[in-house]
N, C-alpha and C positions, 0 to 999 in steps of 0.2 A: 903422270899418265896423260898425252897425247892423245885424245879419241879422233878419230878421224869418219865421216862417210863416204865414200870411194868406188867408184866402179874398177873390174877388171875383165877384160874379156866380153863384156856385154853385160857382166852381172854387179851388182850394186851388195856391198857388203861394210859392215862395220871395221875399224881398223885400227890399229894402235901405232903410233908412231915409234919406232926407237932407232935411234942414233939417224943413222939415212935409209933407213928401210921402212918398209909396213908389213905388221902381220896379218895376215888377213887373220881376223878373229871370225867370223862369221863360219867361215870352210875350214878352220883348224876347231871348233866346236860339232860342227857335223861328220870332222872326222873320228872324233872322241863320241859319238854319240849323247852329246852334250845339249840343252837347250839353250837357246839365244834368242835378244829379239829380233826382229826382224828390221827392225831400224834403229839408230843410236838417239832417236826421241823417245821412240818406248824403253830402249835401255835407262834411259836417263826417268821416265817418269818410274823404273823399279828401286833407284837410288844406289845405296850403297851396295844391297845385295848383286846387283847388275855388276858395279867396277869390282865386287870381291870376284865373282866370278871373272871376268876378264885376267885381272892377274893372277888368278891362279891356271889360268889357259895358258896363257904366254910364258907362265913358267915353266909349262910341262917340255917335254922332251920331244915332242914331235911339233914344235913350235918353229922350228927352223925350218921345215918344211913347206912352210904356208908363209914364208917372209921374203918381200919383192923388194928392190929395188925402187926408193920413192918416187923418182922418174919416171917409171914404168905403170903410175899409179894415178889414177886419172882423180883426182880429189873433186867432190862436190864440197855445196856448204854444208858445214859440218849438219845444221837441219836442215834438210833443202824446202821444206816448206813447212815451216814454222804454225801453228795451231792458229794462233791469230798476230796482229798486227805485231810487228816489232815495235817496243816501249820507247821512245826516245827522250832525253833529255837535256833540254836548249839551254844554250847561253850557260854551261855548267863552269867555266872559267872566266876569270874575272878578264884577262887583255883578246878574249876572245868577243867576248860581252860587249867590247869600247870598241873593237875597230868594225862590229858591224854598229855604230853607233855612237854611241859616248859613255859615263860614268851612268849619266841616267840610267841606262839600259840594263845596269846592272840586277838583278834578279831579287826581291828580298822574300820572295818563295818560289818553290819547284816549278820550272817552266815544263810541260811533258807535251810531246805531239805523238806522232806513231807513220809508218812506213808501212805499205801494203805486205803481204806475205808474198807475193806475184813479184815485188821487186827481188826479192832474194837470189844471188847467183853465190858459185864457189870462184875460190881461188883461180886463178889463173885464166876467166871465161870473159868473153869481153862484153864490156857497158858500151850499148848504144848508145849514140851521141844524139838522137832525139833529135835532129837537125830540125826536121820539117815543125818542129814544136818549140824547140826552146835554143838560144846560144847562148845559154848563162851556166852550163855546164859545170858545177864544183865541186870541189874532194872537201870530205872532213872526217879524218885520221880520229877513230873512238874507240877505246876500251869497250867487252858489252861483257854482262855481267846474264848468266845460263841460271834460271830460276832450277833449283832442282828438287822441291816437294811442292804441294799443294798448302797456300795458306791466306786466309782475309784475315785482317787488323794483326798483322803482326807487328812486334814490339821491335824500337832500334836493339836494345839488349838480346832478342835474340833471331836478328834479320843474318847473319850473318852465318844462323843455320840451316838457311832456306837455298844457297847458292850450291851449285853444282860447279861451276865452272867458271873460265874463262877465257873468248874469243876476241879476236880484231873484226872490226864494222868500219867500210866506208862509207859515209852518210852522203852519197853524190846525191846534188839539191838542183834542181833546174830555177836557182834564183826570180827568173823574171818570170815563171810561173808563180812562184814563192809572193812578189810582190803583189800582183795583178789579181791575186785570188784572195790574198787578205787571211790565209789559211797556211799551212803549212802541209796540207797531205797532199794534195795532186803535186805539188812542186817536189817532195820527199818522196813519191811511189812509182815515178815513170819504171818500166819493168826493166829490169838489169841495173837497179841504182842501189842494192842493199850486198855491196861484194860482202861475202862474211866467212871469217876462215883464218887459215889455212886447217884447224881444228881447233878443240875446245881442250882447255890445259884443266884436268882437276885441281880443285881449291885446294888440297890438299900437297901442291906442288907451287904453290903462290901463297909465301906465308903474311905478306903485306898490300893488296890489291892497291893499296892507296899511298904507293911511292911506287910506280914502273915510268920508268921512261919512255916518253911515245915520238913518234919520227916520222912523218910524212915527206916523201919524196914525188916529186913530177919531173919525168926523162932524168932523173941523178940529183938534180937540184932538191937543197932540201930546202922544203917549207914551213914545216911544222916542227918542230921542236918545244917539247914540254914534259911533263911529269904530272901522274896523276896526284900526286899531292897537291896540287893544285885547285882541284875541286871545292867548287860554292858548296855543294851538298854532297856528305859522302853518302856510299853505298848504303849504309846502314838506314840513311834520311831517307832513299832513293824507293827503298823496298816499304820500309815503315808508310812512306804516303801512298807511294802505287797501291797497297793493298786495303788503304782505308774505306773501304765499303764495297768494294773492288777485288775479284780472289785473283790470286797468282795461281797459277798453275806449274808443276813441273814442265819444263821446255821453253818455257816463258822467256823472250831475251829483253835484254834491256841495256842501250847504250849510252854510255856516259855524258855523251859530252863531247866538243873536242877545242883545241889547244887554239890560241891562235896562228894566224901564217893561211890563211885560206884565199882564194882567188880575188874573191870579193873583197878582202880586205885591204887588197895592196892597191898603188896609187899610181897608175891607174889599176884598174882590175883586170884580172887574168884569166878568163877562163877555159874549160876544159875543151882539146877539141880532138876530133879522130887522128891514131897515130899515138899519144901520147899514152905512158904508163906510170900508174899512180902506184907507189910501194908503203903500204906501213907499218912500221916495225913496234912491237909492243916489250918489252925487255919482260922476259919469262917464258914469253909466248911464242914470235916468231916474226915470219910478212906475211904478209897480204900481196898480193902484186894482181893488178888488173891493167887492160890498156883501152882506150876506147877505140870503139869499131864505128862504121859506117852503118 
């Protein structure tokens, strides 16, 4: 199950992906005289009862009537404005660790920072280039992992029941802010730097989160290449410490990590400038595709 949040015609409605279409779930619910929520965060903070209902929508028979052409379907981020900060988590790969750095750098506990919710945009919307601020402009191609009940101090044994999903994050970093502040959130929050999307795949469609292959591309060139098997800390670590005295909430995201192959890393450094479009593919999932604007 694909969820998608999406406009059509001026109006914002939840949506289910299949094959190259979208159904609009929202308007095939109110044509059934059915309830729905009103955005795919509240669906998602009602859990499973929310996705049972969805497919059993999509299975009905006037389900074909409410199904567009995905072209024709103007996608947001799947949350477009997330409760609070997006969860992030640094240096979660070991040759991503060393090329901002060396071996030292390597993590022997959770590094976490977090991303404004104001950064948030969907797919296919462009990321300012922040000229007049920053030209350290960089991609990092992340797995994010869609908290989908409420819970504090949960256990790794059973963190794996708390997910809802699974999206693509581009974690664009304005580096020489990053440096200069000694911090990691103004450089991580400039507005238009959290592309996230293209939807949220249910867990239930991703039976190993921690073997997918990930793929960042800049103008075709690929940069990133890796696999989440790769990760210093799995998922299971990820939730189990975020929540230690800390509640998770349903909607809650939280992004992995990312591979090496970043701007910053290459010799000399490369970074992001208007004109250019960042793609990243997640195997289960799908792209991301963003390009920076002026």
């Amino acid at each position: 199950m694909k969820l998608v949040s999406a406009v059509q015609n001026g109006y914002s409605f939840i949506g289910m992906v299949k094959d190259d279409a979208v159904i609009n779930v929202s308007a095939l619910a109110a044509s059934m005289e059915k309830e729905m929520p009103h955005t795919l965060l509240n669906g998602i903070q009602q859990g499973e009862e929310f996705t049972s209902a969805v497919q059993d929508l999509v299975n009905s028979a006037k389900a074909a009537d409410y199904t567009y052409p995905l072209e024709e379907i103007q996608l947001l981020a799947p949350i477009p404005r997330p409760s609070k900060n997006v969860f992030c988590i640094g240096k979660n790969y070991r040759d991503h660790a060393i090329e901002m750095g060396s071996e030292a750098d390597i993590p022997e506990d959770i590094m976490v920072f977090s991303k404004a919710p104001t950064a948030v945009i969907g797919h296919g919307e462009g990321i300012p280039s922040h000229a007049n601020i920053t030209d350290q402009l960089d991609y990092e191609g992340e797995l994010a992992v869609v908290i989908g009940k409420t819970g504090t101090g949960i256990s790794k044994a059973e963190a794996m029941d708390y997910v809802f999903g699974y999206t693509i994050i581009n974690d664009i970093t304005a580096r020489d802010l990053q440096q200069k502040h000694k911090q990691f959130l103004l450089g991580k929050s400039l507005n238009g730097t959290c592309p996230m999307g293209p939807w949220i795949v249910h867990h239930s469609e991703i039976s190993n989160p921690e073997n997918l292959m990930i793929e960042t591309k800049v103008n075709g060139e690929v940069r990133q290449k890796g696999n989440t098997s790769d990760f210093i800390f799995d998922i299971r670590t990820m939730i189990a410490e975020l929540s230690k005295g800390m509640t998770l909430e349903a909607g809650d995201i939280i992004a992995t990590g990312t591979p090496a192959g970043v701007g910053k890393g290459m010799k000399p450094p490369v970074f992001l400038k208007a004109g250019d479009t960042i793609e990243i593919t997640i195997e289960g999932i799908g792209t991301l595709r963003n390009e920076i604007v002026e």
